[in-house]
Structures are given as structure tokens and as C-alpha cells.
C-alpha angles and dihedrals in degrees: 000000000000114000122246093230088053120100114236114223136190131215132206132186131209104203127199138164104269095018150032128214117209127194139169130205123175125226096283090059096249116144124250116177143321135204142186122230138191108242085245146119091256095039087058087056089053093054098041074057099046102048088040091058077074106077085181094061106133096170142324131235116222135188127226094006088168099057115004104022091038089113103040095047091061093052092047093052094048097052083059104250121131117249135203126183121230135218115224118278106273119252092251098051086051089048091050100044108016123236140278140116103275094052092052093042084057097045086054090062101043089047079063099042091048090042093243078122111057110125117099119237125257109266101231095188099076142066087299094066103045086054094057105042092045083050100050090043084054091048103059093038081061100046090059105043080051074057095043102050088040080049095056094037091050087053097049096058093059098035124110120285105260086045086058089032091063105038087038111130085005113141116236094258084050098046094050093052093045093054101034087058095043107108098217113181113288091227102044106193102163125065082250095057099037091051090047090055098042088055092055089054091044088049112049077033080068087049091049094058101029081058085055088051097060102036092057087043093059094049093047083057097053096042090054086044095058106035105032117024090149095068099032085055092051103100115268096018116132134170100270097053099039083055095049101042085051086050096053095041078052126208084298114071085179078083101068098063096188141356088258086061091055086051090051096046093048087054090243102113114112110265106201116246109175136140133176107318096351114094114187145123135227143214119281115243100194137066130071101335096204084050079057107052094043094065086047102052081046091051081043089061098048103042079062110036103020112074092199091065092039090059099034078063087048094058091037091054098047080059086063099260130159127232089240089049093051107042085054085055089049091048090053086049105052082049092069097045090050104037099078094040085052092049081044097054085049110047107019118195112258116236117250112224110242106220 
């Protein structure tokens, strides 16, 4: 218990790819102290340290707690210190007083201390954060097999007769085999032969990420089998937009305060768009994006495939409504049916021993 008489102070952290910067203020905003330390193990130790020589300590602000201060941020949590994440320093705020790491370090605390700074971190240790890094790695792996093939087929419009000639109708599963098994010179010299070799390596190039592909796609699968059936049995749920839609609401559902802030935060929630005597709502351009696109390929599913939803956009277009207009209701819809099973996934209940 902290004593009456002690002075409560507040930390921040301004986190960047080689250093940190530290600094303390106590709960009249003056400032205490400030330090620099390595991202390294080591460096994480001196600034436990250094943040523990402070008895007072209530939390710490840290900034991009979700890519430069990851690793910091975990240090700082286990070592059972609260921690909020902060927002950069506003433009205003940088023209006033200039710019360096001290004064943000600073600004971080005082976002904390003046409660500009109150949303928990994402976790990044949990299920959250296998599903992303296996994801990102998949699509990029899928983003450059889109540039191999456009690759192959953009040779092969320029290449010599007889190569067109061969590959010519071929699809493209075909077309790769084909080409991954020709045996073109090792030691291509003309325009022909070099064309010929490039396509092989393009082509078995196209099989070695196809096979990554499917193997982080695999593992995605059985991660979302395991830890949310719930979600991957709702109809119109796959693997991709179960995983997205885990990512945005991120490994602390505490986050996410209510249904309505999902919403919010997938950019689904109504946005008035009335005047004079017409009364409506549009659809919400902002929020995550990705969040976004994944309730709608769901909705998409299910306006083709469910006849409940085919004939809940009958009756709503009979109303007068727009498709625009019904597909955003059907994305608020499908928020509240998957909200609870995604706080669930994430922080599932923990079972109460009957004596």
C-alpha cells in the first residue's frame, strides 16, 4: 500500500529502434529524472531500475507499444507495473516546444498523469499474436507469388516464338509445372536461353511459396480450431476473417469496453446522415479497415448462401432501403453476434471447481 505521505509519480517511455528514453514526473507534473537505455535485454533491467528507484510509481505511458516498445512493454508488465499506451505527442504540442526524446518521454508521462493516456496495450504474447505473425508472413507470401506468376506470364509475352509457341493455352497450374520441370542450359548466353532459365526459377520460385502458403495456412487453421470453435462454426466464418477480426480486437479483450466499441473500432457502427425530412444513416469510414472488409466478406457469404439474410434484404428493400444501406445494418448485426464469442475466445471464463 502506498503511503499517504508518499509522492505518487508517473513514468513514460519513448521508444525507438536502437534506444529508449525514460522519464518520471510526480503528480504535480514536475519533472523528476530521465535516462537513456540500449533496446536490449540489458537495457530492459536498467529501466526496470530505473523506474523501481521510484517507490511512488502508480503506471508508465509508453509509446508504440505495438512495434518499437513491444519488448519493453512486456518487461515492463511482468515486472507488475501498469501500463497505458500513448499516442505521439500532437503537432501542436512539437511546434510549441520543439522536438527530442526527453520531451516526448516526458509528454508520455504526463499524457498518463492527465488521463490523455488510459487504453491497455495489446498483449503480444498470446493467441493474438501467433495469428498475426503467421498472417503477415501469408500475406506476403501471397503478394509475391500475385508478382511471380505476372512476372512469367509478362516474359512470356515478349520471349522467342517456339518459348510462346509451347506454353501457349496452358493454365496457370499447368504452365508452372511445365516450366518448373523444363531443363533450359545451365549457362544461358543468348536472349532465348536466358529467357528460358529465368522462367524455371520463376517458376519453381511460384511452388516455393505456394508450399508456404499452405503450410501457414495450415497452422493458422489449427490455431483457430483449437482456440475459437465458436467463431470458426458461426455461418460465413472462415479462417481469414476469424483471424483478422481476433487480430483487430487485439490479446485484451478489456479493451474493447462494449459491443458498440467493436463496432466502433471495425468501422461498422451507424454514422447519422439526416437533413431536413430525410432520416438515415450511413456507412462508417473509419475504423480498421481490415476489421472492416472481413464482416463484409462474411455478410457477402451469407447474402448468397444464408436464406434468412436473403430474405431479411427482401423485406429491407421493400422499406426503401439501399444496398449500401443493408449490407451496413447487417454488418452491425453480425458485430453483435460475434462480439461476445471473440471476448470469449480471448479471454475465456475460467471454470469454478465444484467441491
Amino acid at each position: 500500500m502506498m503511503n499517504d505521505k508518499q509522492v505518487k509519480v508517473y513514468g513514460g517511455i519513448d521508444t525507438h529502434a536502437d534506444t529508449h528514453h525514460l522519464a518520471v514526473i510526480d503528480q504535480a507534473g514536475r519533472r523528476l529524472a530521465d535516462a537513456q537505455i540500449p533496446t536490449t535485454a540489458t537495457g530492459y533491467q536498467a529501466a526496470l531500475r530505473f523506474l523501481g528507484s521510484w517507490p511512488g510509481l502508480v503506471s508508465v505511458g509508453i509509446e508504440c507499444t505495438g512495434s518499437y516498445g513491444a519488448a519493453v512493454t512486456r518487461a515492463v508488465r511482468e515486472a507488475g507495473i501498469t501500463v497505458f499506451e500513448v499516442n505521439r505527442p500532437n503537432r501542436f504540442d512539437r511546434r510549441l516546444h520543439g522536438k527530442s526524446d526527453p520531451f516526448d518521454a516526458y509528454s508520455a508521462a504526463e499524457a498518463v498523469l492527465g488521463g490523455r493516456a488510459s487504453a491497455a496495450p495489446k498483449g503480444g504474447d498470446g493467441l493474438v499474436e501467433s495469428l498475426r505473425v503467421l498472417r503477415t508472413s501469408r500475406s506476403s507470401a501471397l503478394q509475391a507469388r500475385t508478382a511471380t506468376i505476372n512476372q512469367i506470364k509478362g516474359m512470356l509475352i515478349t520471349a522467342p516464338e517456339d518459348l510462346r509457341t509451347r506454353y501457349k493455352g496452358l493454365s496457370t497450374p499447368k504452365l508452372i509445372a511445365a516450366l518448373a520441370a523444363s531443363r533450359p542450359t545451365p549457362t544461358p548466353v543468348t536472349a532465348a536461353e536466358a529467357t528460358a532459365y529465368s522462367l524455371r526459377l520463376l517458376a519453381r520460385r511460384w511452388q516455393a511459396l505456394t508450399g508456404q502458403i499452405e503450410d501457414l495456412a495450415g497452422h493458422l487453421q489449427r490455431l483457430l480450431d483449437d482456440h475459437a470453435p465458436d467463431l470458426m462454426r458461426v455461418f460465413g466464418c472462415g479462417r481469414d476473417t476469424v483471424a483478422q477480426l481476433l487480430i483487430t480486437a487485439g490479446d485484451n479483450p478489456d479493451r474493447l469496453r462494449s459491443e458498440a466499441a467493436f463496432a466502433a473500432l471495425a468501422g461498422v457502427c451507424p454514422i447519422p446522415a439526416s437533413s431536413g425530412k430525410t432520416k438515415r444513416h450511413r456507412l462508417n469510414r473509419a475504423g480498421d479497415r481490415q476489421a472492416n472488409s472481413a464482416l463484409y466478406h462474411i455478410v457477402m457469404v451469407r447474402l448468397r448462401y444464408n436464406q434468412e439474410t436473403r430474405d431479411y434484404v427482401a423485406r429491407r428493400t421493400a422499406e426503401g432501403k439501399t444496398k449500401m444501406e443493408i449490407i451496413r445494418c447487417l454488418k452491425r448485426y453480425l458485430v453483435r453476434q460475434l462480439y461476445p464469442l471473440i471476448v470469449e475466445t480471448l479471454h475465456p471464463r475460467k471454470e469454478v471447481a465444484v467441491a
